[in-house]
C-alpha positions in Angstrom: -12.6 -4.3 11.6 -10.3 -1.2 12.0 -9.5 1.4 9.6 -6.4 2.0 8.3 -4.8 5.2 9.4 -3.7 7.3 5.8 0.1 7.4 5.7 -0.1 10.4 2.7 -2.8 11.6 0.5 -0.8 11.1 -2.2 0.4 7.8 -4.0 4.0 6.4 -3.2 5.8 6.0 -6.8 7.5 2.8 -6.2 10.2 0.7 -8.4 9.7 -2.8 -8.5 10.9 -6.0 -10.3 9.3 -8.6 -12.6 8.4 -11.8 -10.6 9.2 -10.4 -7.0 6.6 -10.0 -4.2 5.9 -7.2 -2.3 3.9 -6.9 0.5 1.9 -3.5 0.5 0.4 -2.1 3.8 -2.9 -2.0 4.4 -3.1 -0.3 8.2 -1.4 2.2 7.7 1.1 2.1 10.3 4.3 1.0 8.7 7.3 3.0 9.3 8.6 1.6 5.9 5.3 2.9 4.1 3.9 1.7 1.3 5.4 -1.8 2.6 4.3 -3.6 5.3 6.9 -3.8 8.3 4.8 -6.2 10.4 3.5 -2.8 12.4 -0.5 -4.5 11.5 0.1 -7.2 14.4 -1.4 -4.4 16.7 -4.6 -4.5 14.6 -7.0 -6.9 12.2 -5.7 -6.0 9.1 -3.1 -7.8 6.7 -1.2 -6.7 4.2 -1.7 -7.3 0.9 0.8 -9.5 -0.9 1.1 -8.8 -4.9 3.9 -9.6 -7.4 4.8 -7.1 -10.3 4.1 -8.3 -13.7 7.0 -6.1 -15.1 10.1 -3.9 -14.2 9.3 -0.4 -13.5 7.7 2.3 -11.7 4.2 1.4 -10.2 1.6 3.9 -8.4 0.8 2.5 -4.3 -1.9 3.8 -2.6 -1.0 6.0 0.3 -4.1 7.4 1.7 -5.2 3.2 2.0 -8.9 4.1 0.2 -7.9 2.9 -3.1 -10.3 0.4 -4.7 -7.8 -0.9 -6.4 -5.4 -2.3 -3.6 -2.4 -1.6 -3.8 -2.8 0.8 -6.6 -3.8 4.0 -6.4 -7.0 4.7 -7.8 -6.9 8.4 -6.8 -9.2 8.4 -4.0 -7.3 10.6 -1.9 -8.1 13.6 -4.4 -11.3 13.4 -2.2 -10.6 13.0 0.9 
């Protein structure tokens, strides 16, 4: 399996919408970071595809550690 590159050791504050999907990216490599631009064909992983629960402003991992995908779970602090 690879590992995903870290696009920022810091979370992406991100605004979403009740009922819409999002697809967050996992490798890394996405030039629309934290959402997948279909960059991950080049490698194993797949983004993982979530819907918000509610309007507003959610937390995305950036640093792709998180172990809560595709929150952040503050995992960069230690990296």
């Amino acid at each position: 399996m690879s590992d995903p590159v870290i696009a920022q050791k810091a979370p992406y504050e991100t605004e979403v919408r009740a009922g819409q999907s999002y697809a967050w990216c996992r490798c890394g490599l996405s030039k629309k970071q934290p959402m997948c631009d279909g960059t991950h064909t080049t490698t194993d992983l797949k983004p993982i595809v979530w819907q918000a629960a509610k309007n507003g402003n959610v937390y995305l991992c950036g640093c792709k550690q998180s172990r809560t995908k595709p929150y952040c779970d503050g995992s960069h602090n230690s990296l």
